[in-house]
MMTF fields as JSON, N, C-alpha, C and O atoms, coordinates in Angstrom:
{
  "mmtfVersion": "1.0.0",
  "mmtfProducer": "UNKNOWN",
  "numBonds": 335,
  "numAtoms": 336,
  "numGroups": 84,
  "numChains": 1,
  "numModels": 1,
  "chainsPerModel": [1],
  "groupsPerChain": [84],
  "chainIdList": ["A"],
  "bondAtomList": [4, 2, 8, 6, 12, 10, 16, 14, 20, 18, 24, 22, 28, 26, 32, 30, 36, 34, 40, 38, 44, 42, 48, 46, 52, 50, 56, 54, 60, 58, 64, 62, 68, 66, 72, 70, 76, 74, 80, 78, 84, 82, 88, 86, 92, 90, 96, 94, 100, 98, 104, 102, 108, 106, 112, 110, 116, 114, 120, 118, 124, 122, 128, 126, 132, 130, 136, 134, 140, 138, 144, 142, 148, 146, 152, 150, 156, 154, 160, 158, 164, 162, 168, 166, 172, 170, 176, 174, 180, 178, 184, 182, 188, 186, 192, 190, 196, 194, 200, 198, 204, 202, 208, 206, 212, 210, 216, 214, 220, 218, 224, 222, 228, 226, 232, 230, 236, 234, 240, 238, 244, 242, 248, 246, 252, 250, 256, 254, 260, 258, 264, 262, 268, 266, 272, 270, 276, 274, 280, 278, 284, 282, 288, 286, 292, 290, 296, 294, 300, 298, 304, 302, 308, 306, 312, 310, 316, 314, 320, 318, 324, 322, 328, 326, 332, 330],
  "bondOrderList": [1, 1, 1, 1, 1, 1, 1, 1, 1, 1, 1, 1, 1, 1, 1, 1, 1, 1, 1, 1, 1, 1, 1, 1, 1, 1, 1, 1, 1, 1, 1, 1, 1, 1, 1, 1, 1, 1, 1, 1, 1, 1, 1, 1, 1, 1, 1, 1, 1, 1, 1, 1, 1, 1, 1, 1, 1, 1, 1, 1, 1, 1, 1, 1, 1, 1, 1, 1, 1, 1, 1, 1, 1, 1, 1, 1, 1, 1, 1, 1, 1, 1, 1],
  "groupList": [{"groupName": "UNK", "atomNameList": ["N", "CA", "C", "O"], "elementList": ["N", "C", "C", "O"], "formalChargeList": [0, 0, 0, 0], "bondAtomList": [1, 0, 2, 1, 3, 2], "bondOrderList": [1, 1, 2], "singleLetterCode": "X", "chemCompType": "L-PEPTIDE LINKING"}],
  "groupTypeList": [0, 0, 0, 0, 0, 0, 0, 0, 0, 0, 0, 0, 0, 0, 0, 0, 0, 0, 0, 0, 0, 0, 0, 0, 0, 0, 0, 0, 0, 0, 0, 0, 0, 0, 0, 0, 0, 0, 0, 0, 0, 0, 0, 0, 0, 0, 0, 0, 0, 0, 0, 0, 0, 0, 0, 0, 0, 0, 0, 0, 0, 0, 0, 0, 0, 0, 0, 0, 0, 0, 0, 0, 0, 0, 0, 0, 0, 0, 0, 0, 0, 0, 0, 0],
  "groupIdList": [1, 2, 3, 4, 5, 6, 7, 8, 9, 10, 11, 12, 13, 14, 15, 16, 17, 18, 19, 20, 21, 22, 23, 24, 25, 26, 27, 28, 29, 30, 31, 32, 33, 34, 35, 36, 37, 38, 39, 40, 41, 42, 43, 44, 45, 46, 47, 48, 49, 50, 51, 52, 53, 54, 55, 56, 57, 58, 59, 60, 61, 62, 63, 64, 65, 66, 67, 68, 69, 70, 71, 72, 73, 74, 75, 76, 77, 78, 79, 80, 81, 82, 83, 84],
  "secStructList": [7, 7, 1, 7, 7, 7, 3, 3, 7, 7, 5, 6, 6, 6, 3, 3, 3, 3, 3, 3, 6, 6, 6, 3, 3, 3, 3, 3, 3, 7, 7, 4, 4, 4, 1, 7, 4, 4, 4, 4, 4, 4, 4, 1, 2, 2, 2, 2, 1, 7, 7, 3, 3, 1, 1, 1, 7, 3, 3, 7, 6, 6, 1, 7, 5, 7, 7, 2, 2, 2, 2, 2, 2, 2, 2, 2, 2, 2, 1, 3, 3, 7, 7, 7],
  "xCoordList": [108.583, 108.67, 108.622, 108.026, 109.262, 109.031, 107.619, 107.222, 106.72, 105.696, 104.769, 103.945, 105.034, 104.686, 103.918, 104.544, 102.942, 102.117, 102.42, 102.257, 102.911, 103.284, 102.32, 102.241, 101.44, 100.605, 99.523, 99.811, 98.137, 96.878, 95.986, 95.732, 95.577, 94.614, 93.345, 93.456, 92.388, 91.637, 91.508, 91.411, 91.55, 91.446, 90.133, 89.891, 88.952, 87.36, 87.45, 88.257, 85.648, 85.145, 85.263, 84.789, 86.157, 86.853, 87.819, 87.994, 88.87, 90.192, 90.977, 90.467, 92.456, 93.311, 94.55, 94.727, 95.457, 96.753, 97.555, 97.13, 98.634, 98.913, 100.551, 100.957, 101.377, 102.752, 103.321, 102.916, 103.995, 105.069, 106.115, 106.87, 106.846, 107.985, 109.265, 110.129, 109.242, 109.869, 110.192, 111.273, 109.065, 109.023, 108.296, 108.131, 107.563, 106.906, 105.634, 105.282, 104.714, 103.157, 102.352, 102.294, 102.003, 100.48, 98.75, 98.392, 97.948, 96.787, 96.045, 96.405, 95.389, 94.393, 93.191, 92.749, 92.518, 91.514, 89.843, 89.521, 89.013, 87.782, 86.48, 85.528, 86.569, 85.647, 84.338, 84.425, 83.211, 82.126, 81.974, 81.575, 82.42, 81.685, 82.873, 83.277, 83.851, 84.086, 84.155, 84.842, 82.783, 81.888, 80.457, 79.25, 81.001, 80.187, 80.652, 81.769, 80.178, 80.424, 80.42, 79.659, 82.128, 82.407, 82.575, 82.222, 83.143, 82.91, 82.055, 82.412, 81.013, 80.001, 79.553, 78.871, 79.894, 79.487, 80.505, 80.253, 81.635, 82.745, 82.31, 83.187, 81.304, 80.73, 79.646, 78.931, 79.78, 79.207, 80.396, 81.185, 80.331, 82.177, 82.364, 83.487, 81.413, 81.384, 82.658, 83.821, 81.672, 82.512, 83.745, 84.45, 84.367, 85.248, 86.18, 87.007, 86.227, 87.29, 87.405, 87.959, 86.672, 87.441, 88.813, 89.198, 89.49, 90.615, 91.632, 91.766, 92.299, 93.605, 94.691, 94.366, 95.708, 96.979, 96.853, 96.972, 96.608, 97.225, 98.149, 97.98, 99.323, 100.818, 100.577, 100.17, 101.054, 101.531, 100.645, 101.167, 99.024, 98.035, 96.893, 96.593, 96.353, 95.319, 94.205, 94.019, 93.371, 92.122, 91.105, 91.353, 89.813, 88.911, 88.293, 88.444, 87.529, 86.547, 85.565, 84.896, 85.752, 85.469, 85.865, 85.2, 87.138, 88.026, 88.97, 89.981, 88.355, 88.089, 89.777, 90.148, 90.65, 91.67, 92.307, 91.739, 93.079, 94.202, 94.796, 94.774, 95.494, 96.464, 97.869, 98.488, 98.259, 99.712, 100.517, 100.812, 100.834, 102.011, 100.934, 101.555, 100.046, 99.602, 99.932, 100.819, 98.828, 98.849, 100.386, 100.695, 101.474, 102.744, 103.457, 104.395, 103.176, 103.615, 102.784, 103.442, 101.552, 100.311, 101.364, 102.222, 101.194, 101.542, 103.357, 103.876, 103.664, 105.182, 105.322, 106.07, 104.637, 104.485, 104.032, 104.568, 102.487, 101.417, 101.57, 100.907, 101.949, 101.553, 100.166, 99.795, 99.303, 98.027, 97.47, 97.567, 96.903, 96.027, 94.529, 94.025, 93.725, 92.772, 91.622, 91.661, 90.851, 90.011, 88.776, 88.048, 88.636, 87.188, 86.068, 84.936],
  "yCoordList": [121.144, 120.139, 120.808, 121.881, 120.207, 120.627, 121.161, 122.312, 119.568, 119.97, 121.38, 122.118, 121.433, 122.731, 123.643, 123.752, 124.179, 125.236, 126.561, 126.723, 127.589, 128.689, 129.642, 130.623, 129.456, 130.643, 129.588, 128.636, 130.127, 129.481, 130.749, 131.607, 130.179, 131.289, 130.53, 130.061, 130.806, 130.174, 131.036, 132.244, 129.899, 130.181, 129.805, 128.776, 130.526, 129.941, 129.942, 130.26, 129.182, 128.402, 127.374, 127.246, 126.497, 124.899, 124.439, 123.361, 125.423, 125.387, 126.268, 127.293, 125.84, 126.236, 126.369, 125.706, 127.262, 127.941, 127.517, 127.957, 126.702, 126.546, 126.275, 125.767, 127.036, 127.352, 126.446, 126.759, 125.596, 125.266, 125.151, 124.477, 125.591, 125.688, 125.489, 126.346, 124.611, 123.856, 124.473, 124.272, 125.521, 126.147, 125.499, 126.217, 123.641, 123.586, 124.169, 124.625, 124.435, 125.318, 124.438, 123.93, 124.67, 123.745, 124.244, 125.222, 123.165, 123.865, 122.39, 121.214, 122.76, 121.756, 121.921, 123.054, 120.642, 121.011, 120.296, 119.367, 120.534, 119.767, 119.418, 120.187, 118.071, 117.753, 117.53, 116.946, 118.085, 117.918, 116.908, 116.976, 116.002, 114.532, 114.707, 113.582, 115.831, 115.801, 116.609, 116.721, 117.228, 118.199, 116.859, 116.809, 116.298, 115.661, 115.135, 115.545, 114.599, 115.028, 116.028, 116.994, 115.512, 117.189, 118.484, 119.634, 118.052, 118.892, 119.525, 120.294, 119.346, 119.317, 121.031, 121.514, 121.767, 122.803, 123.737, 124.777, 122.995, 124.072, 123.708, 123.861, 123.282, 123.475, 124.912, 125.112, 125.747, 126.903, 127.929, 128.143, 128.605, 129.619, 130.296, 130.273, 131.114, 131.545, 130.906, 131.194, 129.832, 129.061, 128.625, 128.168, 128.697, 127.968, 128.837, 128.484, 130.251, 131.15, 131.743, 132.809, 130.74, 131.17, 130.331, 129.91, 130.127, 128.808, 129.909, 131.123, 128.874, 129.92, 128.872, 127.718, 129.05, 128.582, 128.842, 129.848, 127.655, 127.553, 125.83, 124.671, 126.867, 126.003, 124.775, 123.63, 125.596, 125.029, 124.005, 122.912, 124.011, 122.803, 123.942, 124.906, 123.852, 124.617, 123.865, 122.65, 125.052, 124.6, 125.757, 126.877, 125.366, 126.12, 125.971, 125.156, 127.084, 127.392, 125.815, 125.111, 125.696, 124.346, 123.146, 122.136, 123.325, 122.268, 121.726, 121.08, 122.198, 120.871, 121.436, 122.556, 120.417, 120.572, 119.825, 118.736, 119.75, 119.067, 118.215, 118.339, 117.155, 116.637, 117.607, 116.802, 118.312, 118.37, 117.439, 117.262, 116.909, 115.764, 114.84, 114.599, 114.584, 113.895, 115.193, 115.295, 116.375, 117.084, 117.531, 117.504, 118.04, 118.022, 116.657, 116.84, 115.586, 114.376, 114.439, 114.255, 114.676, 114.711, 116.173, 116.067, 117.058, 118.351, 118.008, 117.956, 117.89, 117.575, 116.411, 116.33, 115.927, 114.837, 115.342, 115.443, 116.053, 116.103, 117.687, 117.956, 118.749, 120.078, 120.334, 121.47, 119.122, 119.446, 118.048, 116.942, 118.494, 117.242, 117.604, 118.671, 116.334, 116.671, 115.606, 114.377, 116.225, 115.682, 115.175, 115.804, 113.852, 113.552, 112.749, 112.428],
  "zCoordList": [255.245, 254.219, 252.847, 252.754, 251.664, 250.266, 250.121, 249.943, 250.295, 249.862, 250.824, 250.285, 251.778, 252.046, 250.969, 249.915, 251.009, 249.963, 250.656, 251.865, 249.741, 250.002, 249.767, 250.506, 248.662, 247.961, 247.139, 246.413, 247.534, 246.276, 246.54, 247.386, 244.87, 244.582, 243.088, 241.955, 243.963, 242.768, 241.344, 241.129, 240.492, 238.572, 238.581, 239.211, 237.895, 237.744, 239.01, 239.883, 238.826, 239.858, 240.792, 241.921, 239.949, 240.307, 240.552, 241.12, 240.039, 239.969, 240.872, 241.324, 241.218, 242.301, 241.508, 240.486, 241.99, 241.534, 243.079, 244.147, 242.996, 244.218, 243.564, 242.519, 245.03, 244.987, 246.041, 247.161, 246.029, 246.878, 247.482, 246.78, 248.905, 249.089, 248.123, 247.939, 247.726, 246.591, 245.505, 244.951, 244.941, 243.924, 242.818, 241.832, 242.733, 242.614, 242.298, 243.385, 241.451, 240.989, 239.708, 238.588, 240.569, 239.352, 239.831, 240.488, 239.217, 239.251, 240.32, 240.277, 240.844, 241.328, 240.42, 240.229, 239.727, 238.976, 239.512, 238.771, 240.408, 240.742, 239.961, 239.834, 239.42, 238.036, 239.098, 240.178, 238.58, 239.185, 240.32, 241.482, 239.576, 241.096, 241.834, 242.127, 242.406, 243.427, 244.744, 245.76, 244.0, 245.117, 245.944, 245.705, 246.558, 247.286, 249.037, 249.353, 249.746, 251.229, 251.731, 251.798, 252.419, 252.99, 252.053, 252.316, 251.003, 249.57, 248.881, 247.988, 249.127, 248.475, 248.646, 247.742, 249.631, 249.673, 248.636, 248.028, 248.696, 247.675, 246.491, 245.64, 246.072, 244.468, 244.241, 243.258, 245.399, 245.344, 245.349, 246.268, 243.914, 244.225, 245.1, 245.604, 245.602, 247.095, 247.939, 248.219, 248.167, 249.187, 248.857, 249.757, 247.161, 246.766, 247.132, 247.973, 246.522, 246.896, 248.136, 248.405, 249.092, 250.744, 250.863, 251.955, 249.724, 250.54, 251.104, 250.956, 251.838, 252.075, 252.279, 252.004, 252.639, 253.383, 255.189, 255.888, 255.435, 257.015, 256.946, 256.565, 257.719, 257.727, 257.004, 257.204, 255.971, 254.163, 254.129, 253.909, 254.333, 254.171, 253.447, 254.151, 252.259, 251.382, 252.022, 252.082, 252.577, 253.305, 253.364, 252.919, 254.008, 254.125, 255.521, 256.431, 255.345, 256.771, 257.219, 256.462, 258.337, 258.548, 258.804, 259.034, 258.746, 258.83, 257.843, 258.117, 256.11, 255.098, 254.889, 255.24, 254.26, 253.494, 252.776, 252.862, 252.17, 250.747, 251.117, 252.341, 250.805, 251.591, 250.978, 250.282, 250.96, 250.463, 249.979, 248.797, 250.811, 250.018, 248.586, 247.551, 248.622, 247.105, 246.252, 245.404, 246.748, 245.597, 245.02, 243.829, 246.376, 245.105, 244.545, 243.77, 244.797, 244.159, 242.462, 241.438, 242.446, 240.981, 240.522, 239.645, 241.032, 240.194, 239.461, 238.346, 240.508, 240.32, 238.957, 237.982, 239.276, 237.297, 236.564, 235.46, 236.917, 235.832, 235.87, 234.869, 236.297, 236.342, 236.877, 237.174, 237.013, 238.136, 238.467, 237.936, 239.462, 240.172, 239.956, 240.308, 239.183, 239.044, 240.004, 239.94, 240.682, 241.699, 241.038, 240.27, 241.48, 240.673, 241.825, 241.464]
}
């Protein structure tokens, strides 16, 4: 699919650099209150810069991940999606 994610890499603590098949790139940006739930542990950077790419879905150890298709629909308008 387009939205497919090809390449992320975290900016700071909070923030994501993410590439899409498409050629699509923007930033994912996470405003405090949306480190809570399952989230809640990626408000420690540690844990933030474990993400990776598994088949074109930005995720982490544990299960947790992105939806793809929102985030390139937000980036694709806005140049980032910001999580709150």
């Amino acid at each position: 699919m387009n939205w497919d994610v090809i390449d992320v890499r975290p900016e700071g603590d909070h923030a994501l650099r993410v590439r899409f098949r498409d050629g699509v790139e923007g930033l994912v940006k996470f405003m405090p209150s949306a480190f809570r739930g399952v989230f809640a542990r990626l408000s420690n950077p540690a844990e933030f810069s474990r993400v990776s790419v598994t088949e074109g879905v930005v995720t982490w150890p544990g299960e947790l991940d992105l939806a793809p298709d929102a985030m390139h629909d937000q980036i694709r308008r806005n140049g980032e999606w910001i999580l709150k």
